[in-house]
C-alpha positions in Angstrom: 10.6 -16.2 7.4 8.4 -13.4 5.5 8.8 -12.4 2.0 7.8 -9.9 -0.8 6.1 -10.8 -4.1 4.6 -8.9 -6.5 1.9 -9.8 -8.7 -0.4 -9.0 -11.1 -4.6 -9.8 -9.7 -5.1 -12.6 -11.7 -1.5 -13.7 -10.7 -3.1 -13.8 -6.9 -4.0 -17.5 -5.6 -8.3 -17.0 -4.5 -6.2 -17.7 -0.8 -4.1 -14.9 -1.1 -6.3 -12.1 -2.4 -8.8 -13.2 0.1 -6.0 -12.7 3.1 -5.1 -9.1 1.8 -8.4 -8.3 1.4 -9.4 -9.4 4.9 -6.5 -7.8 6.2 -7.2 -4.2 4.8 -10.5 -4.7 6.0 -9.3 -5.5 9.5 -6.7 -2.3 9.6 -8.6 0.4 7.4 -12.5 -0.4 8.3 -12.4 -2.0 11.7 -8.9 -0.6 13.7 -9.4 2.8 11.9 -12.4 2.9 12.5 -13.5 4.1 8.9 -16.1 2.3 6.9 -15.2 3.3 3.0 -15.4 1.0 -0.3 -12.6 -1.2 -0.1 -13.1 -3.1 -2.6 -13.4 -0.4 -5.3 -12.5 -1.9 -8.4 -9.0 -0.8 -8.9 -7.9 -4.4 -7.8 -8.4 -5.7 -11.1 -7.1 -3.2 -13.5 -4.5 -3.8 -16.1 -1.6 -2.5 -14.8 -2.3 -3.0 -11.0 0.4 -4.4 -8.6 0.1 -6.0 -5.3 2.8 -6.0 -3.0 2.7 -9.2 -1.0 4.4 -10.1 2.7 3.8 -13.5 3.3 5.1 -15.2 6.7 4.8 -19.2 5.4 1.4 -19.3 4.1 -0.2 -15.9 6.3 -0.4 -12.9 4.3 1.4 -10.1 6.8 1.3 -7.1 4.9 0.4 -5.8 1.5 0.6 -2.5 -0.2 -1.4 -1.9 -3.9 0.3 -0.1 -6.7 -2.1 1.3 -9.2 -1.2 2.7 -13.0 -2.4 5.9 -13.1 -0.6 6.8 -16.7 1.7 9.6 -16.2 2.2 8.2 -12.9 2.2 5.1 -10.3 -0.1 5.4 -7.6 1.1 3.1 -3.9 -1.8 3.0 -1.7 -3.6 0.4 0.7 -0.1 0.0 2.6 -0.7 -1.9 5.6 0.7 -4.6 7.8 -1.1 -6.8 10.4 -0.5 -6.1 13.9 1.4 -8.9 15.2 4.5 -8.1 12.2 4.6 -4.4 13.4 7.9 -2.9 14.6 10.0 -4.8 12.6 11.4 -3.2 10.0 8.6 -4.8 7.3 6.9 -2.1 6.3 10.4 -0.7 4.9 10.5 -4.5 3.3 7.4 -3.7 1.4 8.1 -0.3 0.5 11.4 -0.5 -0.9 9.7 -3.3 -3.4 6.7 -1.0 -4.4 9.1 1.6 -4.7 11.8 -0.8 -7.1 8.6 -1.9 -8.6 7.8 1.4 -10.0 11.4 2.8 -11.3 10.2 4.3 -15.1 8.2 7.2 -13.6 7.2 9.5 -10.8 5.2 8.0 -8.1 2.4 9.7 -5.8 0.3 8.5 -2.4 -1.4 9.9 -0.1 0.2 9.2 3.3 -1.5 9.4 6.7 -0.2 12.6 8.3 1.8 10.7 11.1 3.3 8.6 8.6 4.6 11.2 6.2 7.7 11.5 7.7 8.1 7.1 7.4 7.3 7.8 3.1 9.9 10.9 3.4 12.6 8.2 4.0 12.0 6.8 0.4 12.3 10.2 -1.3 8.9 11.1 -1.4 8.3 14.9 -0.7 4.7 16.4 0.2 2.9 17.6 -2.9 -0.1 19.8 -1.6 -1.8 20.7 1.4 -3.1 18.1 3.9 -6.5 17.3 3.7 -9.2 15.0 5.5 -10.4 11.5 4.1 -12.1 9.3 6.2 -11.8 11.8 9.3 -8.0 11.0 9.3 -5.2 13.6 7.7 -3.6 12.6 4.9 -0.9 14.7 2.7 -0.2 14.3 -0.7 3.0 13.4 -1.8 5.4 12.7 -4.6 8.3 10.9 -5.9 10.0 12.2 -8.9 12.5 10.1 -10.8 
């Protein structure tokens, strides 16, 4: 049985943040093949959110929600391989999504996956550009 919490980073058990950490390592840097600073110090801020799926006591997805001021940021979205195809990457949008009702919010979605983030009203804010080798396209919710 998975769930969805949300919590500040010094909300986040040493266990957990460990797990999501490992886990966006595993997806981003190893499976994507793209070797970038993970760990960039946004994690910490005041005003950072993690979205957390946990299956019992195994973190199966997470997404990070950073406060850029005028804006949220939702970025980091990912969900470990064996919990694809079922539905719980909608589970942990429509949280980050709830989570961040007082203002607009942008992300930069993977090109393949813009059309997934179109289905929670974002719309495409720019042009598509490379990061990492992989096209991304900005995009925007406005409330």
């Amino acid at each position: 049985m998975t769930s969805v919490n949300i919590s500040s980073f010094d909300d986040l058990s040493p266990k957990t943040a460990y797990a999501l950490w490992q886990l966006r390592q595993e997806i981003f840097i190893v499976e994507q093949d793209c070797p970038y600073p993970d760990l960039d110090g946004r994690d910490h801020e005041p005003g950072t959110l993690h979205v957390v799926l946990s299956d019992g006591d195994r973190v199966a997805g997470t997404a990070r929600i950073l406060d850029d001021g005028d804006v949220w940021r939702i970025g980091r979205v990912v969900l470990a391989p064996a919990y694809r195809g079922k539905g719980l990457s909608d589970v942990m949008m429509t949280a980050a999504v709830e989570a961040t009702s007082d203002r607009a919010v942008v992300l930069d979605a993977q090109a393949p996956l813009a059309g997934w983030y179109a289905t929670f009203g974002f719309v495409k804010d720019g042009e598509e550009f490379l990061e990492d080798g992989i096209p991304h396209i900005p995009m925007r919710l406005t409330r």
